[in-house]
NURO-731091 format. One record per residue: residue in one letter; x, y, z of N, C-alpha, C in turn; residue number from 0. Coordinates in steps of 0.02 Angstrom, whole numbers. Example, Ala and Ser with C-alpha at 12.3 -4.5 7.8 and 13.67 -1.06 7.14 Angstrom:
> residu; nc1; nc2; nc3; cac1; cac2; cac3; cc1; cc2; cc3; num
> a; 660; -284; 390; 615; -225; 390; 660; -165; 390; 0
> s; 642; -112; 354; 684; -53; 357; 645; 2; 394; 1
END
This chain:
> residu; nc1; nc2; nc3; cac1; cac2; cac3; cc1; cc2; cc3; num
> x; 591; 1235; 3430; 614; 1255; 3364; 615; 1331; 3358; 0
> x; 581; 1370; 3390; 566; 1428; 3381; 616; 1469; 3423; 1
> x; 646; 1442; 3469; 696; 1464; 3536; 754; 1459; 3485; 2
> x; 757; 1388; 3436; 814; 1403; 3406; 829; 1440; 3347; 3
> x; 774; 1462; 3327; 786; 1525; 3261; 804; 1568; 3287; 4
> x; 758; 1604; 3357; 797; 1644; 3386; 861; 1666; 3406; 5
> x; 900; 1603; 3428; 953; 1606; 3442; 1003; 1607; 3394; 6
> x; 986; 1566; 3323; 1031; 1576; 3262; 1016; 1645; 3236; 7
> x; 968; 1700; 3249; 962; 1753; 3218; 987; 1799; 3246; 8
> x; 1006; 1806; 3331; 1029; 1833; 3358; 1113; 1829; 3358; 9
> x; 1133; 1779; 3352; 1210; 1752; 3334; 1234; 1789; 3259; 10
> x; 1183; 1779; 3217; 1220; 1820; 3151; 1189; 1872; 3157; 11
> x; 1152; 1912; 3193; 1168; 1987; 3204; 1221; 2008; 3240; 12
> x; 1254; 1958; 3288; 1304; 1982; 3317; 1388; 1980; 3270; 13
> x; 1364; 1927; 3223; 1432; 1933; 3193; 1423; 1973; 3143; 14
> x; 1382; 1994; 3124; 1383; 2036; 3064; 1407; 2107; 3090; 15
> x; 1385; 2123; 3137; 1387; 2189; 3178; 1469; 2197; 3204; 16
> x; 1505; 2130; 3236; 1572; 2138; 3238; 1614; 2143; 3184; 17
> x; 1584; 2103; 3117; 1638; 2124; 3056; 1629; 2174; 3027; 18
> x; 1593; 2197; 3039; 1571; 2284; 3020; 1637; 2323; 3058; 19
> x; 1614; 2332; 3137; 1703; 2355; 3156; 1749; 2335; 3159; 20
> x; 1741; 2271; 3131; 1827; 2249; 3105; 1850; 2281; 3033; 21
> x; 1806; 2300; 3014; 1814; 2330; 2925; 1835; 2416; 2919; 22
> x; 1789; 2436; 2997; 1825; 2493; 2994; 1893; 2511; 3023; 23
> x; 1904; 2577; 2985; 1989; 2594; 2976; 1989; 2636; 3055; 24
> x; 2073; 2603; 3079; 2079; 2624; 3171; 2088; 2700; 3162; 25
> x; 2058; 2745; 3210; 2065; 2818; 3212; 2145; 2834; 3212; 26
> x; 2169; 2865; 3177; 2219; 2888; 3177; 2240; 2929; 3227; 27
> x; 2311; 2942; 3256; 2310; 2982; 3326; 2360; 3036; 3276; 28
> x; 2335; 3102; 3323; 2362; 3156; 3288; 2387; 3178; 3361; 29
> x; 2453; 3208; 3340; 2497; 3244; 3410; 2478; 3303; 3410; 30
> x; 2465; 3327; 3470; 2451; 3405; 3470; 2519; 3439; 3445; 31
> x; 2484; 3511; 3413; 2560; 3559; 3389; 2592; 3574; 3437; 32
> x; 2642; 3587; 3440; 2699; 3611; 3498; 2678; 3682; 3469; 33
> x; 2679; 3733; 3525; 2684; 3794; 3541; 2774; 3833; 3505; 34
> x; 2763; 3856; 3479; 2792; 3916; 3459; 2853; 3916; 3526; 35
> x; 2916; 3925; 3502; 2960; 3938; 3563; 2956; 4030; 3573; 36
> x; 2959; 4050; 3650; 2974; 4138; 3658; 3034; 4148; 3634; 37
> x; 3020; 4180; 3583; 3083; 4235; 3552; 3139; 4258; 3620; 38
> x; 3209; 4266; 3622; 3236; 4293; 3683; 3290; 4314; 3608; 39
> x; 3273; 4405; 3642; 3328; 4458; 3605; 3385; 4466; 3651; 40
> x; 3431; 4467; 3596; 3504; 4478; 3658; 3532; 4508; 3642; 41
> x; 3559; 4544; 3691; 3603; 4608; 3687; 3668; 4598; 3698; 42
> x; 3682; 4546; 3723; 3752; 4546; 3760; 3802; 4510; 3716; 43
> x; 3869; 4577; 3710; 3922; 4560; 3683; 3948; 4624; 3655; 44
> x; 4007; 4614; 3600; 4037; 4663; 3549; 3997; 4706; 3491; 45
> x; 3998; 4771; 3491; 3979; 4774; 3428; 4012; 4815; 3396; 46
> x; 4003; 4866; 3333; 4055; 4904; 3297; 3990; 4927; 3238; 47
> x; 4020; 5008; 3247; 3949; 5035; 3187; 3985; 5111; 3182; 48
> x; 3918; 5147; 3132; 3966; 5208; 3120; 3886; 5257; 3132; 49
> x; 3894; 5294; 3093; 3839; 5351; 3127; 3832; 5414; 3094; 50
> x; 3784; 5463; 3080; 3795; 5524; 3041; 3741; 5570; 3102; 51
> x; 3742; 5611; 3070; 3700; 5675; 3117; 3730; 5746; 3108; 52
> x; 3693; 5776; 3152; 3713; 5855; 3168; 3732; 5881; 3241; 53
> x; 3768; 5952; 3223; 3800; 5967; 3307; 3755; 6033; 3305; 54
> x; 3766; 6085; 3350; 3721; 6142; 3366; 3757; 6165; 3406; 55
> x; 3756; 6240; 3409; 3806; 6278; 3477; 3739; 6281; 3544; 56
> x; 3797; 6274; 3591; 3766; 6266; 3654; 3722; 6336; 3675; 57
> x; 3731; 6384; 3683; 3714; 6444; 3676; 3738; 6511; 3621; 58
> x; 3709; 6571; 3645; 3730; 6611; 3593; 3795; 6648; 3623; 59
> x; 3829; 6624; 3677; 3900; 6651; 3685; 3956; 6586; 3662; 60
> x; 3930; 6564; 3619; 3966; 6503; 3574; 4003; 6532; 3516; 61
> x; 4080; 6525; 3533; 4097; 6556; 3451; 4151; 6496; 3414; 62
> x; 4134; 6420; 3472; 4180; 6354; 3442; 4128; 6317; 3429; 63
> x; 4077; 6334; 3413; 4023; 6271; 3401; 4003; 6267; 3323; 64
> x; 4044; 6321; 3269; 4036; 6311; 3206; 3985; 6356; 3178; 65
> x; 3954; 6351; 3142; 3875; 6412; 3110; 3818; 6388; 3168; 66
> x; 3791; 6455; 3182; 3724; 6426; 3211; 3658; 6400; 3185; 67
> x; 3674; 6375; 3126; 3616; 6329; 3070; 3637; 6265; 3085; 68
> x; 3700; 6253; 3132; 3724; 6174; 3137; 3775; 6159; 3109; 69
> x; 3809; 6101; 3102; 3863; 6083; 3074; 3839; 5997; 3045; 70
> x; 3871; 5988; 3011; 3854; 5898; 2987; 3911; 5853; 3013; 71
> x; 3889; 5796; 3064; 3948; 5751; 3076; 3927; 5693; 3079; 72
> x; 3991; 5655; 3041; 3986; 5596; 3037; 4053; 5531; 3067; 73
> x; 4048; 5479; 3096; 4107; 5445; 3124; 4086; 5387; 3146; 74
> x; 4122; 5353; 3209; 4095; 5276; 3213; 4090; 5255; 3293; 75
> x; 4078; 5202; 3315; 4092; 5186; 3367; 4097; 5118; 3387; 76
> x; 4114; 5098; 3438; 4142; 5041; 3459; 4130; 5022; 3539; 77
> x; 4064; 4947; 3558; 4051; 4961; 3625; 4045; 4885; 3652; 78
> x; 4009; 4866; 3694; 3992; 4823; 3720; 3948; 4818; 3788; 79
> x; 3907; 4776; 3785; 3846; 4769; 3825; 3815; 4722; 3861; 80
> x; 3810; 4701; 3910; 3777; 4640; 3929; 3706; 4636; 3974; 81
> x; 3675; 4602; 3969; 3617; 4588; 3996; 3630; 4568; 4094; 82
> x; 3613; 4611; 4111; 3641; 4605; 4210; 3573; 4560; 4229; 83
> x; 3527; 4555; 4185; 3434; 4535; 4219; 3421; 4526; 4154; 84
> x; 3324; 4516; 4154; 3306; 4491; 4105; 3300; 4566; 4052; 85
> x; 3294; 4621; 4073; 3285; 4658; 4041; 3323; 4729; 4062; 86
> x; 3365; 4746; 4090; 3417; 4792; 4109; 3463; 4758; 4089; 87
> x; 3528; 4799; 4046; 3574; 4815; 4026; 3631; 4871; 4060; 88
> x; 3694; 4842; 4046; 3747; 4888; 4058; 3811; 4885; 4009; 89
> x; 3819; 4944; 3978; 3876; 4936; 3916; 3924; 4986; 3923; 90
> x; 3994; 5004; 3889; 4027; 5019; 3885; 4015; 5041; 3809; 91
> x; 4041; 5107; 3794; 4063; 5154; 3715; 4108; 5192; 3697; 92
> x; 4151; 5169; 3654; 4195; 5233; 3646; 4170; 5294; 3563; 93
> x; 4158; 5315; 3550; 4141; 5360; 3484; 4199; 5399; 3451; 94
> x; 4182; 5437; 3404; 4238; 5487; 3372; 4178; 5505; 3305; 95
> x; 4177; 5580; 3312; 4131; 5601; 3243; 4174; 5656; 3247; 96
> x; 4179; 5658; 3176; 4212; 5708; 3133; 4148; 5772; 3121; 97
> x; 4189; 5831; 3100; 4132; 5893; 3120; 4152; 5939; 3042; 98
> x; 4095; 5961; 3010; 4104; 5997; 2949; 4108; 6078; 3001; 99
> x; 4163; 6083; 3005; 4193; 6165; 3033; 4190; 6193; 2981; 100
> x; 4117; 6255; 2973; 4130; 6314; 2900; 4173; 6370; 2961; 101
> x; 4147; 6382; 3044; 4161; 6431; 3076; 4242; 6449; 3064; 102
> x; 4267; 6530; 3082; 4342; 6544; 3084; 4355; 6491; 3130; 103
> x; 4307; 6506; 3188; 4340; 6451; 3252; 4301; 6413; 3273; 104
> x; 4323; 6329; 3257; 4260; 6279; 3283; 4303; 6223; 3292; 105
> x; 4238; 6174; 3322; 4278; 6099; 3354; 4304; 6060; 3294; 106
> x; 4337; 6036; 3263; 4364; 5990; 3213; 4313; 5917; 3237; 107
> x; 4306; 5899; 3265; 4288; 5829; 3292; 4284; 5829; 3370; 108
> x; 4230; 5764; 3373; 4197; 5767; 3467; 4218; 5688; 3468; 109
> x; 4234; 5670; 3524; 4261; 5581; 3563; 4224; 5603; 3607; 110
> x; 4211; 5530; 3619; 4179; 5517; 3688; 4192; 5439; 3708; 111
> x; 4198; 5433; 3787; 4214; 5370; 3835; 4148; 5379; 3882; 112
> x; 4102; 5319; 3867; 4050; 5302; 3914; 4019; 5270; 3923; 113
> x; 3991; 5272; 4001; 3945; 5205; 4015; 3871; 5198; 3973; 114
> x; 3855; 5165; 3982; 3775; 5152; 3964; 3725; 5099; 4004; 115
> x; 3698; 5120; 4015; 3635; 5089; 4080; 3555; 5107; 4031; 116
> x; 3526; 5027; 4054; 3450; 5047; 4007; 3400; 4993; 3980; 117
> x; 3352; 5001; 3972; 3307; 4935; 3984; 3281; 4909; 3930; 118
> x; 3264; 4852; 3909; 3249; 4819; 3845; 3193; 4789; 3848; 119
> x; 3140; 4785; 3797; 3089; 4734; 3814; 3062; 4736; 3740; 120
> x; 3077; 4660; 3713; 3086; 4627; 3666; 3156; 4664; 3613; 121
> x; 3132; 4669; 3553; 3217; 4714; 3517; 3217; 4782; 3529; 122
> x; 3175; 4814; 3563; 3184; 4895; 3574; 3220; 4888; 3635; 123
> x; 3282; 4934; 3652; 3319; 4976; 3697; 3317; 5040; 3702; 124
> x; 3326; 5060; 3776; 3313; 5135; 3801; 3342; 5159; 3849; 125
> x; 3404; 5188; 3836; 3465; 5198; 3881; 3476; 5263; 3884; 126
> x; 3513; 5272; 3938; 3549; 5327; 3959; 3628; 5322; 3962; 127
> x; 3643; 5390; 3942; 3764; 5369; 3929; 3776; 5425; 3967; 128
> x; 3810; 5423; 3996; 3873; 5492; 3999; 3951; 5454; 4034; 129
> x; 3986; 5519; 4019; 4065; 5504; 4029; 4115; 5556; 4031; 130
> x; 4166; 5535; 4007; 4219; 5572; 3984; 4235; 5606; 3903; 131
> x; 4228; 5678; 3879; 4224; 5684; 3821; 4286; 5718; 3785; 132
> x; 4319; 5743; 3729; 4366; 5749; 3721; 4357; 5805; 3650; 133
> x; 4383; 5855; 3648; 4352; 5887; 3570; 4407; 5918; 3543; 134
> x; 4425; 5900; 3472; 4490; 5922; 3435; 4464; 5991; 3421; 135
> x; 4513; 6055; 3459; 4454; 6115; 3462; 4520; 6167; 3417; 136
> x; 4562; 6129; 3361; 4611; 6160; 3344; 4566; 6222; 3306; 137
> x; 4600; 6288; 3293; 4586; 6340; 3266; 4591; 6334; 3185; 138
> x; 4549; 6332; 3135; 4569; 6330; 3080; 4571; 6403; 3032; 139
> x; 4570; 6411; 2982; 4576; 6452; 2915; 4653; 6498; 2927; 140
> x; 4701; 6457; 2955; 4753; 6478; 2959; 4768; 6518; 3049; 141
> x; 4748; 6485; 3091; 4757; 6524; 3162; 4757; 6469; 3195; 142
> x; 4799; 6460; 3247; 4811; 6389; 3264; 4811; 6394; 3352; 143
> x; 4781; 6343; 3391; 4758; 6354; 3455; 4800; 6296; 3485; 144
> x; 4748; 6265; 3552; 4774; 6212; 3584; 4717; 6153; 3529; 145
> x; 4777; 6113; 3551; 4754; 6033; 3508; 4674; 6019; 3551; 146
> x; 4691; 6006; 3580; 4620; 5963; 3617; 4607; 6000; 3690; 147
> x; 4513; 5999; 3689; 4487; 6024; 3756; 4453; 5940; 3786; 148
> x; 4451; 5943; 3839; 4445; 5891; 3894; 4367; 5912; 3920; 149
> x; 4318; 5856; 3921; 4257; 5878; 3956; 4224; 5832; 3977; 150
> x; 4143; 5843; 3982; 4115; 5791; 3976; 4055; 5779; 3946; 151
> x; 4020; 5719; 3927; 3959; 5717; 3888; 3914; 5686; 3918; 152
> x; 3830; 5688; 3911; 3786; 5657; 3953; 3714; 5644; 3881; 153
> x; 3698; 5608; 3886; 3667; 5581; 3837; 3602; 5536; 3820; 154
> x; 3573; 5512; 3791; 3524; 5462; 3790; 3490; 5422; 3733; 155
> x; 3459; 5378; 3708; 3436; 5352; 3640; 3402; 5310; 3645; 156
> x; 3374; 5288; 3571; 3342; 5220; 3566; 3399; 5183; 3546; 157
> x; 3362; 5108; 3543; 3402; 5076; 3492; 3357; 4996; 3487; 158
> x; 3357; 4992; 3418; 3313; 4945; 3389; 3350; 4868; 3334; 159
> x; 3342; 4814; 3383; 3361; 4749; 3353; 3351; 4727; 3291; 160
> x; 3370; 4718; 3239; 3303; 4742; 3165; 3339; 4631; 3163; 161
> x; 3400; 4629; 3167; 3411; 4541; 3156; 3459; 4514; 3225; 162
> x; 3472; 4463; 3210; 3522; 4447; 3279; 3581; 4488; 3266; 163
> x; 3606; 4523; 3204; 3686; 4532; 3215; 3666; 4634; 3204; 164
> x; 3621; 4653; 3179; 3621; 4722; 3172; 3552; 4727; 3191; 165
> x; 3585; 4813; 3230; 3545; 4850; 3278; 3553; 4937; 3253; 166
> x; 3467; 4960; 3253; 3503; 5048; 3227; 3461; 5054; 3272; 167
> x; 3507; 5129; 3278; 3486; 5168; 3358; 3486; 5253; 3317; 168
> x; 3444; 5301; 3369; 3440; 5364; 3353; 3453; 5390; 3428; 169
> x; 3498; 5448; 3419; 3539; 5474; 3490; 3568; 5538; 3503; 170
> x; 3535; 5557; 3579; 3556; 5641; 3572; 3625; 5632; 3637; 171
> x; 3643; 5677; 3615; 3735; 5710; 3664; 3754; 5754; 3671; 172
> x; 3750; 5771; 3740; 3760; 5823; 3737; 3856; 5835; 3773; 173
> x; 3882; 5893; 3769; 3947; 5904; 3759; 3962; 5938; 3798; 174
> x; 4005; 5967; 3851; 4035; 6019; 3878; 4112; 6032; 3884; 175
> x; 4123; 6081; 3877; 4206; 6077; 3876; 4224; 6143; 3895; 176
> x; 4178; 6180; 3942; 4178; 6237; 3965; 4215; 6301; 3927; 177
> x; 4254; 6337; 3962; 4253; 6410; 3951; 4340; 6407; 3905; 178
> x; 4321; 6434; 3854; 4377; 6465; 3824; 4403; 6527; 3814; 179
> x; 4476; 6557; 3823; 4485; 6611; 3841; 4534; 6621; 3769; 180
> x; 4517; 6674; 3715; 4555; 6696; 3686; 4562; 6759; 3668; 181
> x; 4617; 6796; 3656; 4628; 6884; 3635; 4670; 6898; 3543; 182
> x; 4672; 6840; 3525; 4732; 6857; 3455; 4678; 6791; 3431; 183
> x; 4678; 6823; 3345; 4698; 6888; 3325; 4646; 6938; 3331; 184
> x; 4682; 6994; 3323; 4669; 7068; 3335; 4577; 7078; 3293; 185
> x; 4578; 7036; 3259; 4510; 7048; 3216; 4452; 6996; 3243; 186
> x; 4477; 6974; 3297; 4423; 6935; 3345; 4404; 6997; 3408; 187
> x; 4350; 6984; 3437; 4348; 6988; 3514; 4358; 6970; 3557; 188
> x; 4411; 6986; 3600; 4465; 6950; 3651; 4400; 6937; 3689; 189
> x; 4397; 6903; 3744; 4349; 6849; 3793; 4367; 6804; 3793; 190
> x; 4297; 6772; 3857; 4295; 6700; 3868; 4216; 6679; 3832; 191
> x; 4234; 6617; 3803; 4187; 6587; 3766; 4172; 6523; 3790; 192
> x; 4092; 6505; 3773; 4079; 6427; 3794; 4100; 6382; 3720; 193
> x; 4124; 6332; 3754; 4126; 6259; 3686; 4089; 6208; 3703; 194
> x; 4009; 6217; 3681; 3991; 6157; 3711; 3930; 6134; 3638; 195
> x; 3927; 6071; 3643; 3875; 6059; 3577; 3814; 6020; 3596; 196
> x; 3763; 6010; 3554; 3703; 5979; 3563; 3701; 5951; 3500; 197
> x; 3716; 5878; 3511; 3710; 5839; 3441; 3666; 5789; 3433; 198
> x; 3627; 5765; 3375; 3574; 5716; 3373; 3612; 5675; 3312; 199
> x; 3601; 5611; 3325; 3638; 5551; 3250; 3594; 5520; 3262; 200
> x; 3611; 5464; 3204; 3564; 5406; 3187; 3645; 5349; 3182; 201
> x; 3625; 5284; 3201; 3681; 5262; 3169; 3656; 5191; 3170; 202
> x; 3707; 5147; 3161; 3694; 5080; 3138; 3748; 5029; 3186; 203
> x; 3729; 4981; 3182; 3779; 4922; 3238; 3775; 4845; 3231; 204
> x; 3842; 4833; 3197; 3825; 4769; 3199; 3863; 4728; 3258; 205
> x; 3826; 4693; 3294; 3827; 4664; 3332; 3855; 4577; 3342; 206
> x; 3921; 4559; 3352; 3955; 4488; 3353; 3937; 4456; 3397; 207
> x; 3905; 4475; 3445; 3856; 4432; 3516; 3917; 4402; 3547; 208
> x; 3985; 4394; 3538; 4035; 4369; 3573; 4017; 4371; 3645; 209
> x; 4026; 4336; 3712; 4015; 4326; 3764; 3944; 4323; 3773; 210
> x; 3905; 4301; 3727; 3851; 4306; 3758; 3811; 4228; 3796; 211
> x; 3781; 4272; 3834; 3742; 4216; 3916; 3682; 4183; 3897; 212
> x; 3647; 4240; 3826; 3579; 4220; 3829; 3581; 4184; 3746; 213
> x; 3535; 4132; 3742; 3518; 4091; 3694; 3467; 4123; 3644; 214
> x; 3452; 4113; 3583; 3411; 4141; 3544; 3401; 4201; 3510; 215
> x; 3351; 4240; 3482; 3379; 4289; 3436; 3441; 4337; 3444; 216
END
């Protein structure tokens, strides 16, 4: 009799103890978070922007570079760029800035045709340009010269991704268009003169990403 209390007391401890974890609620499964995808900035494609700044005469035998306090110019440009690696770049630019000429004799406006080579890592860029440059070096306040001097420009900048479609950059250029030779009028000093400038802008770019290779920002 005693073997069998035992055994009926041991039986409803056992079921009591299983409906206990049948009553409790099944652990819920939780998915781990997915990780954050890497940002990838891209450079590659069309863009189109404009730009303001200042010019400076190249030296003090400068008499086409405008006042030697500087000149104010402002204009636009038009380029394209692609990603060759994960973080080197190679682009193409053409420019045109217009030039506040107070001088008797100064550049009207500077063009430029050039490459650009330069490295990126995340939205900051840091390039180097030079090329072919071009400067409307007509004579103004009534004295009239040759239309355009032929040269070249060599250059360098930042430039900073701020969204996927616009990018502002800050940028120095420099200009050469060597030696100019003039004698008239009579109330100048006949010589040869340098035309060359040292200009710094700021400008802006918005960017259409057309052809582009890489996915994401």
């Amino acid at each position: 009799m005693k073997k069998y209390l035992l055994a009926t007391a041991a039986i409803a401890v056992l079921g009591t103890t299983a409906a206990s974890a049948a009553d409790l609620a099944a652990r819920p499964y939780t998915k781990a978070p997915m990780a954050a995808p890497a940002v990838v900035y891209n450079w590659t494609g069309f863009y189109i922007g404009g730009h303001v700044g200042g010019a400076f005469r190249g030296n003090s035998n400068n008499m086409l570079g405008g006042s030697s306090d500087g000149s104010f110019m402002g204009g636009g440009q038009i380029g394209w760029d692609t990603q060759f690696s994960p973080n080197w770049f190679f682009g193409l630019e053409a420019n045109y800035s217009f030039l506040d000429a107070r001088g008797v004799i100064a550049n009207r406006g500077l063009g430029s045709v050039t490459g650009r080579l330069g490295y990126t890592w995340g939205p900051t860029m840091l390039y180097v340009k030079g090329g072919y440059a071009w400067a409307d070096s007509r004579f103004i306040n009534g004295f009239t010269g040759d239309s355009g001097r032929n040269g070249y420009t060599v250059g360098g900048g930042l430039e900073y991704l701020f969204t996927q479609n616009w990018s502002g950059k800050i940028e120095y250029q420099y200009y050469d268009f060597g030696t100019t030779n003039f004698a008239t009028p009579v109330t100048l000093i006949p010589g040869n003169f340098r035309n060359d400038e040292h200009t710094i802008k700021v400008g802006l770019n918005y960017r259409f990403n057309w052809g582009s290779t890489l996915g994401g920002f």
